[in-house]
C-alpha positions, 0 to 999 in steps of 0.5 A, a space after each residue: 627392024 622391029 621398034 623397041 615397045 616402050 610400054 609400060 609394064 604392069 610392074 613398070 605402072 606398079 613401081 610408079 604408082 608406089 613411088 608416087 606414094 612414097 614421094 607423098 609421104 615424104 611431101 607429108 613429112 616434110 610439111 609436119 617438119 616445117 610445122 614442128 621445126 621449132 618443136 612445136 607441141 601438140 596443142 590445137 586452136 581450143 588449147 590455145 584459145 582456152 589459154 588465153 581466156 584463163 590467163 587474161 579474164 581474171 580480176 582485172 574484170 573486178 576493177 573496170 567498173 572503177 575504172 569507167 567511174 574514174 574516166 566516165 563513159 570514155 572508158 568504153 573507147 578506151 575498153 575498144 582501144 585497149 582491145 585492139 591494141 592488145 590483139 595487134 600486140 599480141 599478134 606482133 610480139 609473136 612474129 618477133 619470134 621468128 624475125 631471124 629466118 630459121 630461128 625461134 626465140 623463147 621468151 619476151 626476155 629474148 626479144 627484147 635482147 634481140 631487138 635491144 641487147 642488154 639494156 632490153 634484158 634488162 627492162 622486159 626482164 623487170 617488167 616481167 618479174 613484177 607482172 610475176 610478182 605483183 599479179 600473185 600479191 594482188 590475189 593474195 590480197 583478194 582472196 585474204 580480203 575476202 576471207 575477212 568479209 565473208 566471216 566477218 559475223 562469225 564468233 572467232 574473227 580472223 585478221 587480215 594479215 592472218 589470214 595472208 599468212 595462212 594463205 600463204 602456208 596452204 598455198 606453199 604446200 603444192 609448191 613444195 610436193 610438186 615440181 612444176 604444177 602442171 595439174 593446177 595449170 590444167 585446172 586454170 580453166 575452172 578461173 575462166 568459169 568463175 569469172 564468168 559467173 561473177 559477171 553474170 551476177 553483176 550484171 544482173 543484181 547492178 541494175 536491179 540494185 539501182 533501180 530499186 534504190 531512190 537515190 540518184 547515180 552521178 554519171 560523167 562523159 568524160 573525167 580527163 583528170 582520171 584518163 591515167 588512172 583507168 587505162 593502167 587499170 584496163 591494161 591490167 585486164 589485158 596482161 598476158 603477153 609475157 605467157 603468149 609465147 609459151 602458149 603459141 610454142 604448144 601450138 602444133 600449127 603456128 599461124 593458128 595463132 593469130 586467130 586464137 589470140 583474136 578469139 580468145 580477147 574477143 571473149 574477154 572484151 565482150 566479158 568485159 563490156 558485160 561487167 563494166 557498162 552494167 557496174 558503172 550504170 548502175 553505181 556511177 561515181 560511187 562504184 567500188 573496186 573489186 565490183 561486188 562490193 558496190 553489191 548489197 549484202 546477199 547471196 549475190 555478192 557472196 556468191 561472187 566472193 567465193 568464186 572469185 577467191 577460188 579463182 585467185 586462189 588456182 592462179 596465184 601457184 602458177 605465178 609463183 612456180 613461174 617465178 621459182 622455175 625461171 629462179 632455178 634455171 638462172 641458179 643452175 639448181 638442178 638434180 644432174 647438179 646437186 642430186 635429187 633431194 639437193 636440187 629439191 632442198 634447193 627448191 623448197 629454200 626458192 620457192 619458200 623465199 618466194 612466198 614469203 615475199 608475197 606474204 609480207 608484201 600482201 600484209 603491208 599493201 591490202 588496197 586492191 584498187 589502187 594497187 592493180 591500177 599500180 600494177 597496170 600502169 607499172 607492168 602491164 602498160 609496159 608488157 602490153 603496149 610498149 615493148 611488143 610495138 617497140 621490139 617489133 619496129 626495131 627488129 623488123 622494121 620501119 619503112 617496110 610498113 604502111 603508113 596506118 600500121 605505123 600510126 596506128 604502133 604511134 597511138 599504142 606508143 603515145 598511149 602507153 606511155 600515158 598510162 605508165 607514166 601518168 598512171 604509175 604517178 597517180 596511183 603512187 599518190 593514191 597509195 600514199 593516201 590509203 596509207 595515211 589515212 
C-alpha cells in the first residue's frame, strides 16, 4: 500500500504564507492597541519635547539671578538639585497614571484623589487653581510693567494700573471668539524662542556691563537667611507638572516620556545656568528681579523687554482658557445643555469673571519678584516637589523601593517643605514690606 504524500502543495505553501501575513498584521494591530489603549494621540518625542520647553522656560528665567543673590553661589547647587528633582518628579507623577494595571488617570487632580480621597482633591485641586491663577497674574503684572518702562519718555504717559486694564481687554477678545485656543497653544513655541533671545542678551551685555564699570560687585558662598526664598523661586522656574499629563496623554508612544521630560528640562537648566551664573556675576548682591533691569539703558534691555512681553503676552490666554474649561466642565455649561449661543453666553460670563480677577489682582500686587517667589514657594513647591513624591509612595509603595530612591524622595520631601513653608513666610513678610513702603 502506497504511503499518503504529505507534501505541501503550492496552494497549501500559499495559504501558509498568507496566513502568516495575516497573523502579522494582527500582532501589528494589537501592539498599536496596546500603544493607544488609553487614547493616546499622535504626537512624537519633538512634540512633547517642544511642550515641555514652552511650558517650563519662561519668566521664571527672569528671576534666578535674584534668586542666586538671595542665597549666594549655593544657588547653583540648589539650580542642579531642583533639576533632578523636577525630572524624577515629573517621571514619578507620571507612572502614578497608571498605578492601577488597566486604568489611566486624567489629571494630577485624580492622582491625588486615588493616592488620598478627597482631602488629596482638595490640596492638588488648590494648588493648581493658584498655579493657573497666580502664573497669568504674574504675566499680567510683567507685561503692564514693561509697557510703563519702555514708553516712559514718550508725551502721553499711560499708568500701570491702565495699562493692566487694557491688558486685560485685548487679551479677553480671543477668549471670547474662540472656544479653546488651540492656535495660540500652537503658537507657544515662539515663548521658547524669546526666552532664548533674552538669555543671550543677559549673558552677553551682564559681563560686558561690569567690566566696564568701576565699582566693585559684592558676591556671598552662602546667605542661609535667604536659602527659602530662592528655592521657592527656582521652583518657580520648574512648574509644569500639573500640564505633564495631558502632554504624555498626546504622546502616541508613552514610555517616550521619560526621555522627553529629560531632554526638555536639560534644556531648561542649561538655559537657566546661561542666565543665572552671568547675571549674578556680573551684578552680585545688587541683581534686580526680572534681570534686564539690572541692564543699562539700551538696546539690550529693551530688546529683552519687548520679547519678554510678547511671550507673556501668548501664554497668559493659555492659563486663563485652562482655568475657564476645567470651570465649565464642573458647570456643566455645555451646547447639549443650554444650546450653542446659551453654552457661549455661559462662556463669555466664565471667562470675562475670569479675567477680571486677573485684573484686580495685577492692579493691587505690581511686585514681580517678591510675588513669583510667593507663587513658587505657595504652588510650585507643592506641585513639584510634594505631591508627586507623596502620591507616588502612596500609591505604589514603600518597601518595594531601593533604599537611595527613598532617600533621594526624603530630600525632594525635606526640601520641599522648606521652600513652601519658609519661602511662603518670607515672601509674605517681603509683600508686606513693598506694601508699606
Amino acid at each position: 500500500m502506497a504511503e499518503p504524500n504529505y507534501a505541501p502543495s503550492v496552494g497549501s505553501e500559499k495559504f501558509k504564507v498568507e496566513q502568516t501575513t495575516i497573523d502579522n498584521y494582527v500582532e501589528e494591530d494589537r501592539a498599536s492597541s496596546i500603544v493607544n489603549e488609553f487614547g493616546h494621540g499622535e504626537g512624537n518625542f519633538m512634540t512633547a519635547y517642544f511642550n515641555v520647553v514652552c511650558v517650563v522656560a519662561g519668566t521664571g528665567t527672569l528671576g534666578l539671578p535674584k534668586a542666586f543673590a538671595e542665597g549666594g553661589w549655593l544657588g547653583i547647587l540648589i539650580l542642579c538639585l531642583a533639576y533632578a528633582m523636577a525630572v524624577y518628579s515629573g517621571i514619578v507623577l507620571i507612572r502614578c497614571l497608571y498605578y492601577k494595571p488597566g486604568h489611566r488617570l486624567h489629571d494630577y487632580k485624580q492622582i491625588g484623589t486615588a493616592a488620598f480621597g478627597w482631602p488629596g482633591y482638595i490640596v492638588a485641586s488648590a494648588l493648581h487653581i493658584l498655579n493657573l491663577f497666580g502664573c497669568p497674574t504674574l504675566y499680567l503684572v510683567l507685561a503692564s510693567g514693561n509697557m510703563v518702562e519702555l514708553l516712559k519718555n514718550t508725551s502721553n504717559v499711560i499708568s500701570y494700573k491702565i495699562w493692566v486694564v487694557i491688558w486685560g481687554v485685548f487679551l479677553l477678545i480671543p477668549s471670547l471668539v474662540l472656544k479653546t485656543l488651540k492656535e495660540v497653544t500652537a503658537i507657544a513655541a515662539l515663548g521658547a524662542v524669546c526666552t532664548m533671545m533674552a538669555v543671550f542678551v543677559v549673558l552677553i551685555q551682564g559681563p560686558m556691563t561690569r567690566n566696564a564699570s568701576p565699582l566693585p560687585v559684592e558676591h556671598s558662598g552662602v546667605i542661609w537667611e535667604g536659602f527659602p526664598v530662592a528655592l521657592s523661586t527656582i521652583a518657580f522656574s520648574f512648574g509644569g507638572n500639573n500640564t505633564y499629563p495631558h502632554v504624555e496623554h498626546a504622546l502616541k508612544k508613552p514610555h517616550q516620556w521619560k526621555y522627553a521630560v529629560i531632554a526638555g528640562l536639560s534644556t531648561c537648566t542649561a538655559l537657566y545656568f546661561l542666565t543665572a551664573v552671568p547675571g549674578y556675576w556680573s551684578f552680585g548682591s545688587a541683581t534686580q528681579s526680572p534681570i534686564y533691569n539690572s541692564l543699562p539703558d539700551g538696546v539690550g534691555r529693551t530688546l529683552s523687554m519687548i520679547v519678554m512681553t510678547i511671550h507673556v503676552i501668548f501664554a497668559i490666554p493659555i492659563y486663563t482658557t485652562s482655568f475657564s474649561l476645567e470651570f465649565e466642565k464642573f458647570s456643566n455649561c455645555t451646547e447639549e445643555r443650554y444650546g450653542r449661543f446659551g453654552a457661549w453666553v455661559g462662556r463669555a460670563v466664565i471667562r470675562t469673571i475670569t479675567m477680571g480677577i486677573l485684573v484686580v489682582l495685577a492692579c493691587f500686587i505690581p511686585y514681580f519678584d517678591d510675588f513669583m517667589g510667593l507663587i513658587g514657594s505657595l504652588a510650585n513647591c507643592g506641585l513639584v516637589f510634594l505631591l508627586p513624591i507623596l502620591c507616588y509612595l502612596k500609591l505604589t509603595g514603600v518597601r518595594n523601593k531601593p533604599w537611595y530612591e527613598l532617600a533621594f524622595c526624603a530630600l525632594t520631601l525635606f526640601l520641599g517643605i522648606i521652600g513652601c513653608v519658609f519661602g511662603t513666610i518670607d515672601s509674605i513678610k517681603a509683600l508686606i514690606r513693598d506694601f508699606t513702603s
